[in-house]
C-alpha positions in Angstrom: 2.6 3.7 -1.4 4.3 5.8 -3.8 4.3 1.9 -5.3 3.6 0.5 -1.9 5.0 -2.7 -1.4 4.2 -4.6 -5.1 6.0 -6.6 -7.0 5.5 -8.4 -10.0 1.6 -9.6 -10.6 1.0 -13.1 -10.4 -2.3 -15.3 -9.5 -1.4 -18.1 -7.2 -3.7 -20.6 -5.0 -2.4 -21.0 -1.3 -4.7 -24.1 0.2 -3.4 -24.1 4.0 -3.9 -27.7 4.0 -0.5 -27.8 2.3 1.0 -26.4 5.6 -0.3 -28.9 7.6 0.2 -32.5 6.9 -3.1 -35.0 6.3 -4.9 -32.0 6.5 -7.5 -31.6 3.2 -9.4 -28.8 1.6 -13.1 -28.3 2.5 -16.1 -27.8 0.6 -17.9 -24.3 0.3 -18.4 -21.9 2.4 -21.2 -22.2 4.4 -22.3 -18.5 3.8 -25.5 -18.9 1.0 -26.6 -15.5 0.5 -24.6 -12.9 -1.1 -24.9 -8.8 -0.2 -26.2 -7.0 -2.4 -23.8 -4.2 -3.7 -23.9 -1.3 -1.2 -24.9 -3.4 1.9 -23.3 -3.4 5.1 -22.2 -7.3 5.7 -23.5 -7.9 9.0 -23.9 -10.6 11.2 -22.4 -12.2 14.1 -18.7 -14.1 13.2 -19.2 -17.5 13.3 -17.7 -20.3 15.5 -17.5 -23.1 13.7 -14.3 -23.6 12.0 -13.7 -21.7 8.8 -13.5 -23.4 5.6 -14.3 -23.1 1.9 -12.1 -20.8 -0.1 -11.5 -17.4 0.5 -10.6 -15.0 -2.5 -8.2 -12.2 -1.9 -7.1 -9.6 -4.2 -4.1 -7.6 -2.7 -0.5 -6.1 -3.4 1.7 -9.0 -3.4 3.6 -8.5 0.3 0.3 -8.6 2.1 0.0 -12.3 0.9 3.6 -13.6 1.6 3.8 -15.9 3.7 5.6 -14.5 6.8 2.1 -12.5 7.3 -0.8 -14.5 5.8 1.1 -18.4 7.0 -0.3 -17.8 10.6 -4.0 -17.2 9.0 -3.4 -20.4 7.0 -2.4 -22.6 9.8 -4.9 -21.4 12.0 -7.6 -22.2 9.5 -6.2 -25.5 7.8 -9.7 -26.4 6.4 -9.7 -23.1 4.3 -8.6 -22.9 0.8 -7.6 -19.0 0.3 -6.9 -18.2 -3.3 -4.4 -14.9 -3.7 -3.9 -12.6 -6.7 -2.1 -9.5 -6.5 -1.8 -6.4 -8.5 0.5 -3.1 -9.3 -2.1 -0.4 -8.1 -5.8 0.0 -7.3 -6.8 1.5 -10.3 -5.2 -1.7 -12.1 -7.7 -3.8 -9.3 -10.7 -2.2 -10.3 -9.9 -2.6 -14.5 -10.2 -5.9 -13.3 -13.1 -6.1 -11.2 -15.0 -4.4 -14.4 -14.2 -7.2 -16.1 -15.6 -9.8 -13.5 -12.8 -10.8 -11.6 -15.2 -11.1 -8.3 -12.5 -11.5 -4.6 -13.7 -11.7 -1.6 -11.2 -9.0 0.3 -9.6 -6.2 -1.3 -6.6 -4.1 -0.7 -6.9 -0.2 -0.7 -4.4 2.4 -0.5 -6.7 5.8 0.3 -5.2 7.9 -2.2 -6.8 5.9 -5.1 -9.7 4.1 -3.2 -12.0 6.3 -6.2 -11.2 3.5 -8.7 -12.5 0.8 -6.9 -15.6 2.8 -5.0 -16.5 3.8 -8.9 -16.2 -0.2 -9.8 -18.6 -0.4 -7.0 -15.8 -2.9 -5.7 -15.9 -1.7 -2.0 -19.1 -3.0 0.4 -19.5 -1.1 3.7 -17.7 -3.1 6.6 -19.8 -3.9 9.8 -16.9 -2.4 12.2 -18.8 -4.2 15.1 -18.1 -7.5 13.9 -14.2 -7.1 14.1 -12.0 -7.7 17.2 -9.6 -5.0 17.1 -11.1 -2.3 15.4 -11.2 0.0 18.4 -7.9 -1.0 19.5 -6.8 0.8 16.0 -5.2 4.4 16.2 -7.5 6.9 16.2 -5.9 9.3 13.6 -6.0 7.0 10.9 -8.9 4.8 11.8 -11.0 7.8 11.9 -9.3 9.7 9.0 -11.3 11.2 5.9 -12.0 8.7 2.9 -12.5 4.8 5.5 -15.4 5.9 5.8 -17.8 7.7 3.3 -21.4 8.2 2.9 -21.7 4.3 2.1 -19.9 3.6 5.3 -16.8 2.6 6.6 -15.1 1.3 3.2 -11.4 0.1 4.6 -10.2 -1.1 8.0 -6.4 0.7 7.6 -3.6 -1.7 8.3 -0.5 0.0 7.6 1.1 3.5 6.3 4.7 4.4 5.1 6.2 7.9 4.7 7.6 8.6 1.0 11.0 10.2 1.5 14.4 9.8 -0.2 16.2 7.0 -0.8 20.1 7.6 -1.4 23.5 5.8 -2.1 25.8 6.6 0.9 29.4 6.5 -0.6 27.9 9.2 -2.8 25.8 10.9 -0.3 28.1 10.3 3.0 26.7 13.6 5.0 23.4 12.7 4.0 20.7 14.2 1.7 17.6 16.7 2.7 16.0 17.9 -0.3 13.6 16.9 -2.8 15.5 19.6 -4.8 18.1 17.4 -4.4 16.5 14.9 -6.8 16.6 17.8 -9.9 20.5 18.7 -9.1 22.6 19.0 -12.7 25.4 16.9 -11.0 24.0 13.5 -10.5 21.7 13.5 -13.7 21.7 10.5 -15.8 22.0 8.4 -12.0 18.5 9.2 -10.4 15.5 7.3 -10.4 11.7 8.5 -9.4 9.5 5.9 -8.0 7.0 5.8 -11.2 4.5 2.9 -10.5 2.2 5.2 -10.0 1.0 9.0 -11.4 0.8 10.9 -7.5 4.3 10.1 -6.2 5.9 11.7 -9.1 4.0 14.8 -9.5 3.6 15.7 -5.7 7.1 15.5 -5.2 8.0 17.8 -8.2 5.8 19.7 -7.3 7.5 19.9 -3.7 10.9 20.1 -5.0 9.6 23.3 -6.7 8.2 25.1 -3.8 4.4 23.7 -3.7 4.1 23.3 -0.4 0.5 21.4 -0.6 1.0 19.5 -4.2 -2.5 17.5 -3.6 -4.8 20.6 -3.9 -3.2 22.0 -6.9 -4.9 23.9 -9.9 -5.1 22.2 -13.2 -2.7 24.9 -14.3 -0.2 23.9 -11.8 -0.2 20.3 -12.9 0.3 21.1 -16.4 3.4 23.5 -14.8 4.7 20.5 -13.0 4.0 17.9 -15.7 6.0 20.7 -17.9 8.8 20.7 -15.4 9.0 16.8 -15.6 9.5 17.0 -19.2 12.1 19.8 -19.3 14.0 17.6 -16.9 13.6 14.2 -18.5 17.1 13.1 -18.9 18.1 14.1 -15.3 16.3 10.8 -14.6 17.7 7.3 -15.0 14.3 5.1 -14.8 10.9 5.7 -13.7 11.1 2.5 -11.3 7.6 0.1 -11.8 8.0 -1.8 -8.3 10.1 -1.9 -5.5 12.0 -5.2 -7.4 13.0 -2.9 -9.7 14.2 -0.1 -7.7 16.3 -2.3 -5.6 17.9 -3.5 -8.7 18.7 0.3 -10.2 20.4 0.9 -7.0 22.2 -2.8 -6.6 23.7 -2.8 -10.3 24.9 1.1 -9.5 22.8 2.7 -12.2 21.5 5.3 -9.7 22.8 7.0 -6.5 19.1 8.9 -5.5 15.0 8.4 -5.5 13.0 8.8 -3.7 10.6 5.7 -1.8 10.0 4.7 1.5 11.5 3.3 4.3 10.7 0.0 4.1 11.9 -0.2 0.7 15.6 1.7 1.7 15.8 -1.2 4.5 15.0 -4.0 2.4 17.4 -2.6 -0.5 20.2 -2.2 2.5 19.7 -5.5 3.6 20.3 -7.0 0.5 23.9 -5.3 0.5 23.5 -2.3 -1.0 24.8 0.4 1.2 21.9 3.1 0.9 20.5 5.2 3.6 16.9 6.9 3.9 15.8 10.5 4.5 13.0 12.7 5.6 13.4 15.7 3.5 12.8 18.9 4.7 10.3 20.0 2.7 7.9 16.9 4.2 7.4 13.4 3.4 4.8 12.1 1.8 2.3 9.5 3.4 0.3 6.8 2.5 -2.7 4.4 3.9 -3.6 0.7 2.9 -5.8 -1.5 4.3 -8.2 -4.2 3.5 -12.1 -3.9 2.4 -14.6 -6.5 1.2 -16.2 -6.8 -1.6 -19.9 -6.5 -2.3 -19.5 -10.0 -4.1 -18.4 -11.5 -1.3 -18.9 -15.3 -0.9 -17.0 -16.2 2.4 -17.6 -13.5 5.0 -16.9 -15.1 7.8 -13.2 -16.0 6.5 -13.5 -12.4 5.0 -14.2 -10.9 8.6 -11.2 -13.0 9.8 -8.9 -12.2 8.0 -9.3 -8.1 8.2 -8.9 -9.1 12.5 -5.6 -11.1 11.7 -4.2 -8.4 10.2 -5.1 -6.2 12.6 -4.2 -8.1 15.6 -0.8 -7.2 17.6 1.1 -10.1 16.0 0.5 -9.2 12.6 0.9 -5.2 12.7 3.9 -6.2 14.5 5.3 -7.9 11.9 4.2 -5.1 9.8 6.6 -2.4 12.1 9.2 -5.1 11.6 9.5 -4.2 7.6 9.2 -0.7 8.1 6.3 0.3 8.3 4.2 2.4 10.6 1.4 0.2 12.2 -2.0 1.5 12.7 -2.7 -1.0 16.4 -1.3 0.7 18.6 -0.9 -2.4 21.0 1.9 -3.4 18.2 4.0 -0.9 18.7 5.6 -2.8 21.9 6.4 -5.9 20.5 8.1 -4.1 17.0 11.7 -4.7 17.9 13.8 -1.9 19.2 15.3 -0.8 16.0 12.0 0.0 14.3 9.9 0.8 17.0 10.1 4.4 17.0 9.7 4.7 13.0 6.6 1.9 13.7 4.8 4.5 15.9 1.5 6.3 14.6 3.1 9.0 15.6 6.5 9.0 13.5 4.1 10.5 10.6 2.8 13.5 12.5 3.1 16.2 10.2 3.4 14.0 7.0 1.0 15.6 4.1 -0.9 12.8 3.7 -1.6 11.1 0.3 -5.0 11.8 -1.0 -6.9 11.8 -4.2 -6.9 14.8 -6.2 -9.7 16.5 -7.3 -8.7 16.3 -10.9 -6.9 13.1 -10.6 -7.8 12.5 -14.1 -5.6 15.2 -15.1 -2.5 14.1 -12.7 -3.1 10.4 -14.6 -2.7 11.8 -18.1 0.1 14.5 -17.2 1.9 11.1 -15.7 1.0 9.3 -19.0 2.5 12.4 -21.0 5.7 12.2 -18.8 6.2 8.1 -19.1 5.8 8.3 -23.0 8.2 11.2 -23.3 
């Protein structure tokens, strides 16, 4: 996630009757009872058509249109109201404050904020299509489900590698270390929209070969090493609009980020590449939950199986990223197919929440205001 896939926040309302002409907005849902915080949202899906509005509460690609337009014109007497944010710990500030969706996004490694908003209702797995269809690795990996229940249905995942110019870089690039060498500071950039990425990849580029268990002493060491090397470093980028700007204009030649972010920067005309550095990429989880506010389950419980179904993790693999249905992985094309594949992040060290995150978020704080 690193910064996933955000972009700027913005609220916008998507009716689908817009997509389809003579085709109007319905009333309420006809769901009346709310679950109560902490209850699993069960119940048979039903078949009448779905309609009222539907709330969601996501990073901003999950709601473009090439992946939620299918949803909309399937469901064309469903009003579904989007707002996006930068990070999950920026989603729950919200949800303090009453903002009340019906379907959240969740990255794994900062699911905490929104679990302690008490933002996350247990899903009732049996009432989605494709659930079992999803790969077992990550369907079945440590923090989707908890002592509450299963929290987030996983959609997609992304490895956090480098991300490098190739006129400057022509043989390549295979370090973190790289990202610290004397001879390009001033033209390097660290993906900063969030406090993990930075700090775990320091901390890799220093020798830590397992950056999310470290001691609090090590995270002042690596905050310490962040500071002592402040000027090597360009921009923290805030979004992936941003780092494809840094690199467009020429301002840097090396970051690190993901693949999908390297492709969609190349295929603007930029001439970068992207690389798995030795020491191990970094991975990350997202995925959709519900909320214990809920007001439209049904549409809620339809929306997790769109995104889940072949088509739409398909799409997913298209952009980059690895899908988590393993029926997808045919119908990616044949230039991302392989990187698409569950497998391609065997071996990844896996983005998790620290134990003393609160101390990675001020040592990230520290670093930003330096």
């Amino acid at each position: 996630m690193g910064s996933r896939r955000h972009g700027a926040a913005l609220v916008i309302a998507v009716a689908a009757a817009l997509l389809l002409a003579g085709c109007g907005g319905a009333g309420p849902s006809a769901i009346a009872d709310r679950a109560a915080a902490g209850a699993v949202h069960s119940g048979g899906p039903t078949s009448a058509a779905l309609s009222g509005t539907l709330r969601t509460f996501t990073y901003l690609d999950t709601v473009k249109d090439k992946l939620l337009g299918p949803f909309l014109a399937a469901n064309p007497a469903l009003q579904v109201d989007t707002a996006t944010f930068d990070s999950d710990d920026e989603a729950a500030a919200k949800i303090k404050a009453g903002f009340q969706p019906d379907v959240i996004e969740v990255c794994l490694d900062e699911a905490g904020a929104l679990l302690d908003a008490g933002a996350l209702a247990p899903i009732d797995t049996s009432r989605l299509k494709y659930w079992g269809d999803l790969d077992p690795t990550f369907r079945d990996a440590q923090g989707i489900t908890v002592d509450s229940g299963t929290i987030m249905v996983p959609l997609e995942a992304g490895a956090q590698g480098l991300i490098y110019d190739k006129q400057t870089f022509p043989d390549g690039v295979d370090s973190f270390r790289a990202l610290f060498d004397a001879r390009y500071a001033g033209r390097v950039a660290l993906d900063g929209g969030y406090w993990l990425t930075p700090l775990a990849i320091t901390a890799l580029a220093h020798g830590n070969p397992a950056p999310m268990t470290m001691t609090d002493e090590q995270v002042t060491a690596t905050k310490d090493l962040l500071l002592a090397n402040r000027s090597q470093f360009r921009s923290f980028a805030r979004s992936d609009a941003d780092m494809a700007n840094l690199f467009g204009s020429g301002e840097v030649v090396l970051s690190d980020g993901n693949r999908a972010v390297a492709e969609s920067i190349a295929a603007d005309g930029t001439d970068v590449g992207w690389a798995a550095p030795e020491e191990g990429v970094l991975s990350w989880v997202c995925g959709l939950g519900i909320s214990p506010d809920a007001q439209n389950l049904d549409a809620a419980y339809a929306m997790l199986d769109h995104y889940m179904s072949p088509k739409t993790q398909a799409m997913f693999g298209n952009l980059g990223y690895v899908v988590m249905n393993r029926d997808a992985v045919p119908l990616v094309n044949a230039a991302h197919r392989a990187s698409a594949d569950p497998a391609a992040l065997s071996g990844a060290i896996a983005e998790t929440q620290p134990a003393n995150s609160k101390l990675w978020r001020q040592a990230w704080q520290e670093v930003k205001a330096r």
